[in-house]
PyMOL Python script that loads the backbone (N, CA, C, O; Angstrom):
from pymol import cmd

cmd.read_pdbstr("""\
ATOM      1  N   UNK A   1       0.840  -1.161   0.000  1.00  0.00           N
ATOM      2  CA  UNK A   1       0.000   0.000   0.000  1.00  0.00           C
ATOM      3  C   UNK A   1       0.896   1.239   0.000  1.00  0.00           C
ATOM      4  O   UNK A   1       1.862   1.452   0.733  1.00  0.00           O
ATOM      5  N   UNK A   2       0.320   2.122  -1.098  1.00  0.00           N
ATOM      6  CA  UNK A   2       1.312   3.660  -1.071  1.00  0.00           C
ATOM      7  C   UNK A   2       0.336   4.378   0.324  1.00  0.00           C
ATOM      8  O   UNK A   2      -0.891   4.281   0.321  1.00  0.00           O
ATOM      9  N   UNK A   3       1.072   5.061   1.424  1.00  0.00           N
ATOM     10  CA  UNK A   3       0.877   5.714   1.653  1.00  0.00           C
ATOM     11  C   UNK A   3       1.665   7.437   1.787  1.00  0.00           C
ATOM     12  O   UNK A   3       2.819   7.815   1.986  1.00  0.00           O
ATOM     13  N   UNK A   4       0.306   8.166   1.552  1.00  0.00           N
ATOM     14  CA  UNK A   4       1.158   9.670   0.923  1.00  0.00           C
ATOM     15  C   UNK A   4       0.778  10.538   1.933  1.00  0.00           C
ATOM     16  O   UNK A   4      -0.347  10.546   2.434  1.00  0.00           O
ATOM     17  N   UNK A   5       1.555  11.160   2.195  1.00  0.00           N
ATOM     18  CA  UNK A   5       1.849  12.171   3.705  1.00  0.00           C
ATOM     19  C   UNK A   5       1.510  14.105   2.844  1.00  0.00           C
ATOM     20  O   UNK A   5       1.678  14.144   1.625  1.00  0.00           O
ATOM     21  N   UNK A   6       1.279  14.838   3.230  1.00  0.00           N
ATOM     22  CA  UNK A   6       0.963  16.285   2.547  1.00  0.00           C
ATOM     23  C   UNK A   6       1.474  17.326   4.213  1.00  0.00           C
ATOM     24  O   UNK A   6       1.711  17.103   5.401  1.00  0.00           O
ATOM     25  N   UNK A   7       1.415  18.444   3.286  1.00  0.00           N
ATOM     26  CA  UNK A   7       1.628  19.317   4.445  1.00  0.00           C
ATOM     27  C   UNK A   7       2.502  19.238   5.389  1.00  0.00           C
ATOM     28  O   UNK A   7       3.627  18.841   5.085  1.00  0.00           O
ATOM     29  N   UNK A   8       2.264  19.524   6.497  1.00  0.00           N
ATOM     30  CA  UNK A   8       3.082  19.680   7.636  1.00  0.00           C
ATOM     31  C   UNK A   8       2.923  17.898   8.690  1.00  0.00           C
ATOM     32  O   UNK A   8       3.521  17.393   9.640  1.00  0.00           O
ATOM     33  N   UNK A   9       1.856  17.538   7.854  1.00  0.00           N
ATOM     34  CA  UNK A   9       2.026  15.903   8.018  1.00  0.00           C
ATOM     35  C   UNK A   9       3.586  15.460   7.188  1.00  0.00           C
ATOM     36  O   UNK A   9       4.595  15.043   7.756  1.00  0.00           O
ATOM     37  N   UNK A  10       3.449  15.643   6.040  1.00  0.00           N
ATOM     38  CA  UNK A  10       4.480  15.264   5.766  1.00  0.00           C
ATOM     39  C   UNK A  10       6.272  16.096   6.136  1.00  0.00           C
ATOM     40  O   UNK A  10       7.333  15.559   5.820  1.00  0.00           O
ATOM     41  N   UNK A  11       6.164  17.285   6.757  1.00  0.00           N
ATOM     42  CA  UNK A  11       7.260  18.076   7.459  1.00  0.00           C
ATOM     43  C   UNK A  11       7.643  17.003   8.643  1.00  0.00           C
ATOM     44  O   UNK A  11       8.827  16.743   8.853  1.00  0.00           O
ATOM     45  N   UNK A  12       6.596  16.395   9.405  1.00  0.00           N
ATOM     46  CA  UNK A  12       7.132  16.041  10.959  1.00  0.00           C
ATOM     47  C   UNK A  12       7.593  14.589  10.779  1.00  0.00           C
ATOM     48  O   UNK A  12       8.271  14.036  11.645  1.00  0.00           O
ATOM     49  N   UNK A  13       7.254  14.033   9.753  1.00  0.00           N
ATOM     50  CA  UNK A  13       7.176  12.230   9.231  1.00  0.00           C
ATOM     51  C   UNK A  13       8.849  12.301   8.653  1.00  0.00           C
ATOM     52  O   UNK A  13       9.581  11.327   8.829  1.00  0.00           O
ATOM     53  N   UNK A  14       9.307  13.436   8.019  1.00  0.00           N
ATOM     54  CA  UNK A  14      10.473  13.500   6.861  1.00  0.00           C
ATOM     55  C   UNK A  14      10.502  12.740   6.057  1.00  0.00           C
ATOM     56  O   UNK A  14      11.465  12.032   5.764  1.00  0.00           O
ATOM     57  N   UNK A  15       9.139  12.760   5.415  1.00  0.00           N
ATOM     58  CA  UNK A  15       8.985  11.997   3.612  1.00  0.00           C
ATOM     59  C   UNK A  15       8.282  11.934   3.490  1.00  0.00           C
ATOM     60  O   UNK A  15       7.574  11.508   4.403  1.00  0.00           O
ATOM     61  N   UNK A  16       7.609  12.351   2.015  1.00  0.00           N
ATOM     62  CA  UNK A  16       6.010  12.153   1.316  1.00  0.00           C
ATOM     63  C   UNK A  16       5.603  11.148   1.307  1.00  0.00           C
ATOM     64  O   UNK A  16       4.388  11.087   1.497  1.00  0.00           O
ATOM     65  N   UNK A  17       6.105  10.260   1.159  1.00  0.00           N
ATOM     66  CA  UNK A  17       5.373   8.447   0.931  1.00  0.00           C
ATOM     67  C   UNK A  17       6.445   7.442   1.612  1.00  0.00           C
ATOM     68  O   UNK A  17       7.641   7.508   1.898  1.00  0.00           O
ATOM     69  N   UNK A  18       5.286   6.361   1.741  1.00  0.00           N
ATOM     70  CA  UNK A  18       5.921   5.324   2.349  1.00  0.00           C
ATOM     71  C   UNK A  18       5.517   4.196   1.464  1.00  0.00           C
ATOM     72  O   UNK A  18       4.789   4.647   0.580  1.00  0.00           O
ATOM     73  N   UNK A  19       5.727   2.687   1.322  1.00  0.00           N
ATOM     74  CA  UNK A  19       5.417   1.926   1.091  1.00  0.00           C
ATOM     75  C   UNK A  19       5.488   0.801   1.821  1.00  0.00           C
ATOM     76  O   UNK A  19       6.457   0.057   1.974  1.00  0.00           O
ATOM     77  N   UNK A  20       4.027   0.693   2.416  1.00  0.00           N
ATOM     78  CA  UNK A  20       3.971  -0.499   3.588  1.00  0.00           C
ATOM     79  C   UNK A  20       2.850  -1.464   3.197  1.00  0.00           C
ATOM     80  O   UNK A  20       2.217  -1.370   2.145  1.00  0.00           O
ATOM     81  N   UNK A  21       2.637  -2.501   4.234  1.00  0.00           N
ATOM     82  CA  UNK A  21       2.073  -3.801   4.037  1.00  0.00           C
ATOM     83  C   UNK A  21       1.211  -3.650   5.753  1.00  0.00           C
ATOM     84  O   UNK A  21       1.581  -4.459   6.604  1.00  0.00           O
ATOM     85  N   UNK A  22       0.247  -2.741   6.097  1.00  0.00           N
ATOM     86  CA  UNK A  22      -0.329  -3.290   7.321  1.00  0.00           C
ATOM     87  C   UNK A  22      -0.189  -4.511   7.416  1.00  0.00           C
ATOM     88  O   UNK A  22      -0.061  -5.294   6.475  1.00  0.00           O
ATOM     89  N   UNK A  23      -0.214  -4.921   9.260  1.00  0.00           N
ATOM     90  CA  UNK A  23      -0.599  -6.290   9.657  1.00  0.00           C
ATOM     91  C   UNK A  23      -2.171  -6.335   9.390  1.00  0.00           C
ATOM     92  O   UNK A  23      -2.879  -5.330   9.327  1.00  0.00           O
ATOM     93  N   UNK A  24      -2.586  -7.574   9.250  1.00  0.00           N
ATOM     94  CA  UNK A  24      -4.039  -7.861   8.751  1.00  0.00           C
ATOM     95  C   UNK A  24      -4.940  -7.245   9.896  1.00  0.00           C
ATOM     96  O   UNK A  24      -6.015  -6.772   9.527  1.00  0.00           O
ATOM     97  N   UNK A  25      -4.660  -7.199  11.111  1.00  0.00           N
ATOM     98  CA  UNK A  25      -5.044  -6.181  12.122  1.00  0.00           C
ATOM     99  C   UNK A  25      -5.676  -5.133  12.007  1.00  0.00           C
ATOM    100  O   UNK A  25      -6.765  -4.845  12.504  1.00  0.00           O
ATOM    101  N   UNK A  26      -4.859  -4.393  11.193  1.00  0.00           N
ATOM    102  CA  UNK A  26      -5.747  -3.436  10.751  1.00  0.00           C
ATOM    103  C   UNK A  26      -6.654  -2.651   9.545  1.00  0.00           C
ATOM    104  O   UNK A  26      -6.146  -2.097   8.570  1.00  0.00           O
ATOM    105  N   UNK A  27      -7.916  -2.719   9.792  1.00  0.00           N
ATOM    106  CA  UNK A  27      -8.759  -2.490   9.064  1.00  0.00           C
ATOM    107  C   UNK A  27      -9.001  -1.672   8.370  1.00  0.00           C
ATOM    108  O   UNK A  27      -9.205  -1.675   7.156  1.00  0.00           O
ATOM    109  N   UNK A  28      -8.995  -0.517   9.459  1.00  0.00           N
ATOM    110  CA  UNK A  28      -9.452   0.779   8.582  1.00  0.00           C
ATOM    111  C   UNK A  28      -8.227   1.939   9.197  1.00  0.00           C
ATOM    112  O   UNK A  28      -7.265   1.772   9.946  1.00  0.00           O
ATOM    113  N   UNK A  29      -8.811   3.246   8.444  1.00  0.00           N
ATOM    114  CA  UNK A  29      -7.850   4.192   8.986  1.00  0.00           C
ATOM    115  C   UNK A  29      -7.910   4.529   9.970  1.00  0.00           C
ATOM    116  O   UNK A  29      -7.160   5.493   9.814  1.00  0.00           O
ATOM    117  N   UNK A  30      -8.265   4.597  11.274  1.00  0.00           N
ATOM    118  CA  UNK A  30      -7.937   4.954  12.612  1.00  0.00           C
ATOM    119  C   UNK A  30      -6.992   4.084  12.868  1.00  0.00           C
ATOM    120  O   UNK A  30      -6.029   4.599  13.436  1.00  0.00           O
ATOM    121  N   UNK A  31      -6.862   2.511  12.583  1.00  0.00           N
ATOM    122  CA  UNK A  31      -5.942   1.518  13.211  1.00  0.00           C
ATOM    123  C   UNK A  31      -4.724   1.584  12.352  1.00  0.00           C
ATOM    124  O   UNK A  31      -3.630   1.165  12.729  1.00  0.00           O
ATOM    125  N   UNK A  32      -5.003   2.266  10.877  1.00  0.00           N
ATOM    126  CA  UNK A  32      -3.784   2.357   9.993  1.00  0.00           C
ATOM    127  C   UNK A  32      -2.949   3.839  11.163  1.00  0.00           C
ATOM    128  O   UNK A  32      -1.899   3.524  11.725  1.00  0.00           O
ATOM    129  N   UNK A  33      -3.360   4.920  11.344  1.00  0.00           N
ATOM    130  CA  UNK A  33      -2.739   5.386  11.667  1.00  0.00           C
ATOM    131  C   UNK A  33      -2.195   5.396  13.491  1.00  0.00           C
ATOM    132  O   UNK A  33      -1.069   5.667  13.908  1.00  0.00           O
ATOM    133  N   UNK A  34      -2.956   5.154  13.993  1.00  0.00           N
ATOM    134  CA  UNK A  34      -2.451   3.945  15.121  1.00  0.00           C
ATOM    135  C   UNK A  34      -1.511   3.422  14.954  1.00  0.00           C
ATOM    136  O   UNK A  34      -0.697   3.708  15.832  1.00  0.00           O
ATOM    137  N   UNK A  35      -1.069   2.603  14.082  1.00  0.00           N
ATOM    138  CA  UNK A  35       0.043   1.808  14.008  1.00  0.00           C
ATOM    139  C   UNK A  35       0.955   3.060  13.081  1.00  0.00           C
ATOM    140  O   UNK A  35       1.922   3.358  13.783  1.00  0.00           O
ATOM    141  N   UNK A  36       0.967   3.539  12.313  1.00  0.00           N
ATOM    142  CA  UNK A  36       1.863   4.330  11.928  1.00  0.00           C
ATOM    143  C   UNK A  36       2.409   4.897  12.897  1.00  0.00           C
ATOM    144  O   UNK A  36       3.609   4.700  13.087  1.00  0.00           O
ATOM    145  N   UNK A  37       1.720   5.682  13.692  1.00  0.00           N
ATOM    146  CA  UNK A  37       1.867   6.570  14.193  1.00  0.00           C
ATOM    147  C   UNK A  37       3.336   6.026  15.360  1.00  0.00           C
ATOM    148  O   UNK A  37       4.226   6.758  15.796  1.00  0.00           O
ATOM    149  N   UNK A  38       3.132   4.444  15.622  1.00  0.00           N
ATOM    150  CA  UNK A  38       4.484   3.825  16.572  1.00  0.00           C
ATOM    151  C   UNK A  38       5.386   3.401  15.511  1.00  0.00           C
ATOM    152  O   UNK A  38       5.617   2.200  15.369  1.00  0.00           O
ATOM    153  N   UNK A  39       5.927   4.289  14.740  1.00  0.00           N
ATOM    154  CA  UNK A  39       6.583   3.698  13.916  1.00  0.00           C
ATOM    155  C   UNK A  39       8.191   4.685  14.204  1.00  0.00           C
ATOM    156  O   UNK A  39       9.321   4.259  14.445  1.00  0.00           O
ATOM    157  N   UNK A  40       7.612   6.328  14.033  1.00  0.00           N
ATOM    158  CA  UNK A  40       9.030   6.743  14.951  1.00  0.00           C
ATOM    159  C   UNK A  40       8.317   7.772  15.451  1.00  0.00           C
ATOM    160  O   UNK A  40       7.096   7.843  15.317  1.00  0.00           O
ATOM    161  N   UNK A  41       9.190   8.852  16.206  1.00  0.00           N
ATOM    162  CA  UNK A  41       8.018  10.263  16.971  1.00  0.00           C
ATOM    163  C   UNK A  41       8.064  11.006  16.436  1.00  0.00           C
ATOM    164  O   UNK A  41       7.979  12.057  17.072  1.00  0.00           O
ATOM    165  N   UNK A  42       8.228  11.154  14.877  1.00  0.00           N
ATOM    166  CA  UNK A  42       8.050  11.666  13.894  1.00  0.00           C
ATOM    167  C   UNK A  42       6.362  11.729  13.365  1.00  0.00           C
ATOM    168  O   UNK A  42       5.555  12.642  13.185  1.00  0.00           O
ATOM    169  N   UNK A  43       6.332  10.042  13.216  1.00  0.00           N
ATOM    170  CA  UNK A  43       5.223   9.932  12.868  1.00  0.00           C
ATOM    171  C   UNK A  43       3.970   9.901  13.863  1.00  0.00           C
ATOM    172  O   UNK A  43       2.843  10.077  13.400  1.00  0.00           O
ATOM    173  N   UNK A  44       4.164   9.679  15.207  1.00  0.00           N
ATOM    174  CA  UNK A  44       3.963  10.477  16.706  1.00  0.00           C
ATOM    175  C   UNK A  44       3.097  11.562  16.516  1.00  0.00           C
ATOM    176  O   UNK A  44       1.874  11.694  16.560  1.00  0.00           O
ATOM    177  N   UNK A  45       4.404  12.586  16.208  1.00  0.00           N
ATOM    178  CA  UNK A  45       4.404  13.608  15.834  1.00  0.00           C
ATOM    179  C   UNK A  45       3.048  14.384  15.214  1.00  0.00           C
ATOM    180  O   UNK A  45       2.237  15.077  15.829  1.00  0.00           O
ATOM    181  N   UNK A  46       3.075  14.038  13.809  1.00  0.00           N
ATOM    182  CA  UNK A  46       2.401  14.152  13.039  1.00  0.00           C
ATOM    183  C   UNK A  46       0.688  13.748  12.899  1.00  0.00           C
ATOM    184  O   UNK A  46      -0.253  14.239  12.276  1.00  0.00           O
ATOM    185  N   UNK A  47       0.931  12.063  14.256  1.00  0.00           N
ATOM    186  CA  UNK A  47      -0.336  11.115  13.519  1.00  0.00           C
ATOM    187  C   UNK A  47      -1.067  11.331  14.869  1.00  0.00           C
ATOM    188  O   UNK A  47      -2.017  10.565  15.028  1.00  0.00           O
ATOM    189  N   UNK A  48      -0.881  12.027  15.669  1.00  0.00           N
ATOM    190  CA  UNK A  48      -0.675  11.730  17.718  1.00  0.00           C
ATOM    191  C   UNK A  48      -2.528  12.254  17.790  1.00  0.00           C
ATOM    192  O   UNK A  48      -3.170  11.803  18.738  1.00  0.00           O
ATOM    193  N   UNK A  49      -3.000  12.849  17.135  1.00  0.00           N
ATOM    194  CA  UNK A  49      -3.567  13.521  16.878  1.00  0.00           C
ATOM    195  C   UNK A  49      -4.705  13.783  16.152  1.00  0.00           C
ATOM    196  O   UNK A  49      -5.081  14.814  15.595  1.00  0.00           O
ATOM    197  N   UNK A  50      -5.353  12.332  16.276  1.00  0.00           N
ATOM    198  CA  UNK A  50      -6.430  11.834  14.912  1.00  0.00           C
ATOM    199  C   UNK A  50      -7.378  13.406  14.424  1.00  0.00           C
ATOM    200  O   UNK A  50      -7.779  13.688  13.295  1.00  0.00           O
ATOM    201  N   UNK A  51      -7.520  14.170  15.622  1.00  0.00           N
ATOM    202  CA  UNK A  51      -8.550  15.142  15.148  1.00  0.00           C
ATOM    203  C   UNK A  51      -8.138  16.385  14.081  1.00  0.00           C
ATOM    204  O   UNK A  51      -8.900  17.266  13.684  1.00  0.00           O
ATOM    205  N   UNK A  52      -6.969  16.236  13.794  1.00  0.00           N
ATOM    206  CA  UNK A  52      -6.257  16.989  12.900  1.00  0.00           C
ATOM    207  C   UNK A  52      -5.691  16.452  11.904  1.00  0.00           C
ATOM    208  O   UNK A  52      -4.517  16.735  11.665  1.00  0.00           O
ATOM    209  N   UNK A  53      -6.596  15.307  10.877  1.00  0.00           N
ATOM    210  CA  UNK A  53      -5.973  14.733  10.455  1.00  0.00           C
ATOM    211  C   UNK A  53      -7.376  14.651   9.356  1.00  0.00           C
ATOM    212  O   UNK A  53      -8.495  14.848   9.831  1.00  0.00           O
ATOM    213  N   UNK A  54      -7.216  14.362   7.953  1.00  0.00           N
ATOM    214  CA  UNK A  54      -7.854  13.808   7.496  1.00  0.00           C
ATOM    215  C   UNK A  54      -7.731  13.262   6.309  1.00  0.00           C
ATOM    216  O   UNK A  54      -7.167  14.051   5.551  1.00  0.00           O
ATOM    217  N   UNK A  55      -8.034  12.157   5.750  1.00  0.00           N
ATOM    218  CA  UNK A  55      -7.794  11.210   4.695  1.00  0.00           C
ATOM    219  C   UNK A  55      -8.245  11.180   3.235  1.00  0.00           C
ATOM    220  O   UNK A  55      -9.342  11.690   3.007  1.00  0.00           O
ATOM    221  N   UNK A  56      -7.808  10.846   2.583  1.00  0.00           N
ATOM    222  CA  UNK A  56      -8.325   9.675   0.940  1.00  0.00           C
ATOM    223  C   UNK A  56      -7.682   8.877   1.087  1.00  0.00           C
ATOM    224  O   UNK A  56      -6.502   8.830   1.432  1.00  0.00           O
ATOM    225  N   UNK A  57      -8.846   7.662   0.679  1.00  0.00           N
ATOM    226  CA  UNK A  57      -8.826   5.828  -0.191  1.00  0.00           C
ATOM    227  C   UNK A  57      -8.782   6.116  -1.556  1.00  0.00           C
ATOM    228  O   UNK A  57      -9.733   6.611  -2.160  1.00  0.00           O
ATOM    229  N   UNK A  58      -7.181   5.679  -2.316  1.00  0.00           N
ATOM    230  CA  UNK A  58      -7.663   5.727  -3.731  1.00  0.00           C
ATOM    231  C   UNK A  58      -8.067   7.282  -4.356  1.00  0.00           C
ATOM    232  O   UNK A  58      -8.409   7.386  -5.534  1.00  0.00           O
ATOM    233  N   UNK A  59      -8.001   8.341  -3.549  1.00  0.00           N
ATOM    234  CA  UNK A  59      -7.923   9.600  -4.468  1.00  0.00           C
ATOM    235  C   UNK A  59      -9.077   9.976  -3.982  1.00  0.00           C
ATOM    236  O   UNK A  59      -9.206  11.179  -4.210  1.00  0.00           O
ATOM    237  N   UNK A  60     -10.205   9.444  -3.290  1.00  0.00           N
ATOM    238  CA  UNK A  60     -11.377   9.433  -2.596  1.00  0.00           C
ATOM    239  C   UNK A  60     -11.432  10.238  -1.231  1.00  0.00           C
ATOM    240  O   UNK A  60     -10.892   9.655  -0.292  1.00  0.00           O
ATOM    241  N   UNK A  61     -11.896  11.269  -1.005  1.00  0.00           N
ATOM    242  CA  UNK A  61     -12.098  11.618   0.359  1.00  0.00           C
ATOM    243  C   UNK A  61     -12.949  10.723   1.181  1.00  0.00           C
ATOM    244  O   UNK A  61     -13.934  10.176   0.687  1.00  0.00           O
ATOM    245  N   UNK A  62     -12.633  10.569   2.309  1.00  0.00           N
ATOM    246  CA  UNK A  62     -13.000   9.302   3.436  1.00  0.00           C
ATOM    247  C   UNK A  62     -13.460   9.707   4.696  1.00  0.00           C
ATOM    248  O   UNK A  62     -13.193  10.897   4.868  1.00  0.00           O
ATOM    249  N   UNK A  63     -14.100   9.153   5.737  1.00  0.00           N
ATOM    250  CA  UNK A  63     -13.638   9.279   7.370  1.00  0.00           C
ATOM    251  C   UNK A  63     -13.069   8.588   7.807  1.00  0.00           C
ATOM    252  O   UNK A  63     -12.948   7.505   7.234  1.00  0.00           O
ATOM    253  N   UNK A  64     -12.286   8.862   9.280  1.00  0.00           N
ATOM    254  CA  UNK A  64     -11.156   8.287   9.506  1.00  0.00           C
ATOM    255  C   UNK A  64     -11.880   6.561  10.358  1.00  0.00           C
ATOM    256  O   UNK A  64     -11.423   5.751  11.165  1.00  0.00           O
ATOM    257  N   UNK A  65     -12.808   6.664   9.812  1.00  0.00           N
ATOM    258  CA  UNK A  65     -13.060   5.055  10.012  1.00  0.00           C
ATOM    259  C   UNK A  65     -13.815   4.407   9.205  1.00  0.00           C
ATOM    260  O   UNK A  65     -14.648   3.565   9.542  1.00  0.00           O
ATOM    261  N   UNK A  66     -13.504   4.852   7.813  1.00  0.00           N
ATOM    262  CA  UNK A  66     -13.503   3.521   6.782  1.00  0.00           C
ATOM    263  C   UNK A  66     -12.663   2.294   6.757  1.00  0.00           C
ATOM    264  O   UNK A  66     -11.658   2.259   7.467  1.00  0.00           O
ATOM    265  N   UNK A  67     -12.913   1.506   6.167  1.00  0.00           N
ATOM    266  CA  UNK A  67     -12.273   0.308   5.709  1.00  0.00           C
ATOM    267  C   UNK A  67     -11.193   0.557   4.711  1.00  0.00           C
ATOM    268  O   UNK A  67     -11.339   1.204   3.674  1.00  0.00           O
ATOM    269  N   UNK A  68      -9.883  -0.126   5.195  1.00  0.00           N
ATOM    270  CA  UNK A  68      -8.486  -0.240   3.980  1.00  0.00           C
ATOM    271  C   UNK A  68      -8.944  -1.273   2.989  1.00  0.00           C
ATOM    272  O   UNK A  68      -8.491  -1.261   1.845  1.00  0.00           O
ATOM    273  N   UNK A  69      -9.781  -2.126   3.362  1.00  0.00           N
ATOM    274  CA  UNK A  69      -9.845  -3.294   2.520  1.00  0.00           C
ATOM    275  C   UNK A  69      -9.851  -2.973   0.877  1.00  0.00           C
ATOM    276  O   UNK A  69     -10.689  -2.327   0.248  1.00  0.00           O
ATOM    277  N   UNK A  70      -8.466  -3.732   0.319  1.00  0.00           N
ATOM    278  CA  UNK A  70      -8.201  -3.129  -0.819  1.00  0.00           C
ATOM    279  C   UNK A  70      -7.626  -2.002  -1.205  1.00  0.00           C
ATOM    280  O   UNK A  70      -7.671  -1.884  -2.429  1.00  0.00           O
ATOM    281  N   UNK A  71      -7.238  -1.349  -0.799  1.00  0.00           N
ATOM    282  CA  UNK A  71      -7.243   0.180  -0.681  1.00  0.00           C
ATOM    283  C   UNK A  71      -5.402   0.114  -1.248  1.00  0.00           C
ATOM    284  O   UNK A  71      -4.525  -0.162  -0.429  1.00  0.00           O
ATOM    285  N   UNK A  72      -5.148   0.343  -2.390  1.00  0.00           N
ATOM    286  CA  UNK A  72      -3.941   0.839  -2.634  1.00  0.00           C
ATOM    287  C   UNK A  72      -3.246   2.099  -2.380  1.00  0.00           C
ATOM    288  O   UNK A  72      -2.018   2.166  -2.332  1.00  0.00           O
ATOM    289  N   UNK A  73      -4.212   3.342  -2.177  1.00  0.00           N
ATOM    290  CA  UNK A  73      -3.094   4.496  -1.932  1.00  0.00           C
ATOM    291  C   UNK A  73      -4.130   4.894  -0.720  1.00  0.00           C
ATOM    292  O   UNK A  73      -5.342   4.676  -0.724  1.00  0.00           O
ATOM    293  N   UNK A  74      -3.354   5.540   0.338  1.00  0.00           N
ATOM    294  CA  UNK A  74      -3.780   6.424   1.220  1.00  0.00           C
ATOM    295  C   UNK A  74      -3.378   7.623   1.531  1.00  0.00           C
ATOM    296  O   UNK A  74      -2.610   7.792   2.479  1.00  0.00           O
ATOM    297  N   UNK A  75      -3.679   8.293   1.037  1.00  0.00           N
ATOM    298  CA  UNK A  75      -3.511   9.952   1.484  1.00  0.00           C
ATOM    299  C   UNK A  75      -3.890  10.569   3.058  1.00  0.00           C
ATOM    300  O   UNK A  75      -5.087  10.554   3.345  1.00  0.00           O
ATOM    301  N   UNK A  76      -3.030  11.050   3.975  1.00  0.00           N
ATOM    302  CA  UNK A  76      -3.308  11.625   5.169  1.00  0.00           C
ATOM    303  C   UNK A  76      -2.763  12.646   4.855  1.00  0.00           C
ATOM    304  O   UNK A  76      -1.748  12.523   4.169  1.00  0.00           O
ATOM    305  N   UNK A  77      -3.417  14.642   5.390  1.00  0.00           N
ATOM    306  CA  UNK A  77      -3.178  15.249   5.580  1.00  0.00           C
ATOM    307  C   UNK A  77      -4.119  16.284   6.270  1.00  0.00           C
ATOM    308  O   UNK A  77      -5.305  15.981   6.392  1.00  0.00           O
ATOM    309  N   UNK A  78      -3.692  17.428   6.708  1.00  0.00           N
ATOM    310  CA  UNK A  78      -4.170  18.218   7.590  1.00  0.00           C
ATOM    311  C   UNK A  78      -5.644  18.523   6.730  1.00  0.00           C
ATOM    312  O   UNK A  78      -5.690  18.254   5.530  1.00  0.00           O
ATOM    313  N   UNK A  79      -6.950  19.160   7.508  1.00  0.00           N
ATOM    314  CA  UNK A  79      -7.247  20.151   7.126  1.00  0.00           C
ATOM    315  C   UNK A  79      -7.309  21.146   6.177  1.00  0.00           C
ATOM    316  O   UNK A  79      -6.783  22.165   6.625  1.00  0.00           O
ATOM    317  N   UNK A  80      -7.881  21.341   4.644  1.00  0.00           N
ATOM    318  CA  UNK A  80      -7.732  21.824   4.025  1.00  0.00           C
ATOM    319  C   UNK A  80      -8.964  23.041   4.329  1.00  0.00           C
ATOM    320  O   UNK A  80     -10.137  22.748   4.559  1.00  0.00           O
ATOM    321  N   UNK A  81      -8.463  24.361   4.278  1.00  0.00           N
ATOM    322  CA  UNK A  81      -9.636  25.626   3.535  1.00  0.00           C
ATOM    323  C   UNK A  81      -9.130  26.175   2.841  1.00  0.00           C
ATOM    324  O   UNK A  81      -7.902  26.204   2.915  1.00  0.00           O
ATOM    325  N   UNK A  82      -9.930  27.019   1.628  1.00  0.00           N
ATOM    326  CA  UNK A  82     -10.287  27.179   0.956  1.00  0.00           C
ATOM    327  C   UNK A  82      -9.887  28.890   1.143  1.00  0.00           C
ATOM    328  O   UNK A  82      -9.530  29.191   2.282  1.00  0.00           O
ATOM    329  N   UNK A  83      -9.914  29.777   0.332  1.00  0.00           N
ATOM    330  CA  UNK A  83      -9.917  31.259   0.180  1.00  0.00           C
ATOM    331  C   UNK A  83     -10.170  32.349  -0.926  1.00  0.00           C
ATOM    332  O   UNK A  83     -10.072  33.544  -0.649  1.00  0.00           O
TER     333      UNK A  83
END
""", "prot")
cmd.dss("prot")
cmd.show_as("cartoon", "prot")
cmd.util.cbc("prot")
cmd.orient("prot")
């Protein structure tokens, strides 16, 4: 699975993408980033924080408790507005 980091998500992580293989454990994105998030305190950092966070499945805007099932790319980043 690509996952792609934006913003100041991707400032605290130090890299736009990753390429990982969740454990079958986890389902959807709250448990994807759960487990990211113990990966260093970078990603801590960045993931510590579900309420400032928000996702796409596949190029798809999501909530942070859909299902990965299948899901080749994941996009996490802050908060977007508009001006």
């Amino acid at each position: 699975m690509d996952i792609l980091y934006f913003a100041w998500v991707r400032e605290r992580i130090g890299t736009d993408r990753e390429q990982l293989d969740p454990p079958e454990e986890v389902v959807d994105l709250l448990g994807l980033i759960a487990w990211l998030a113990k990966r260093s305190s970078g990603h801590m950092s960045a993931l510590g924080d579900t309420a400032c966070l928000r996702a796409a499945i596949d190029q798809k805007f999501v909530t942070l408790d859909a299902s990965i099932a299948g899901a080749r790319e994941v996009a996490i980043f802050p908060p977007v507005t508009g001006g």
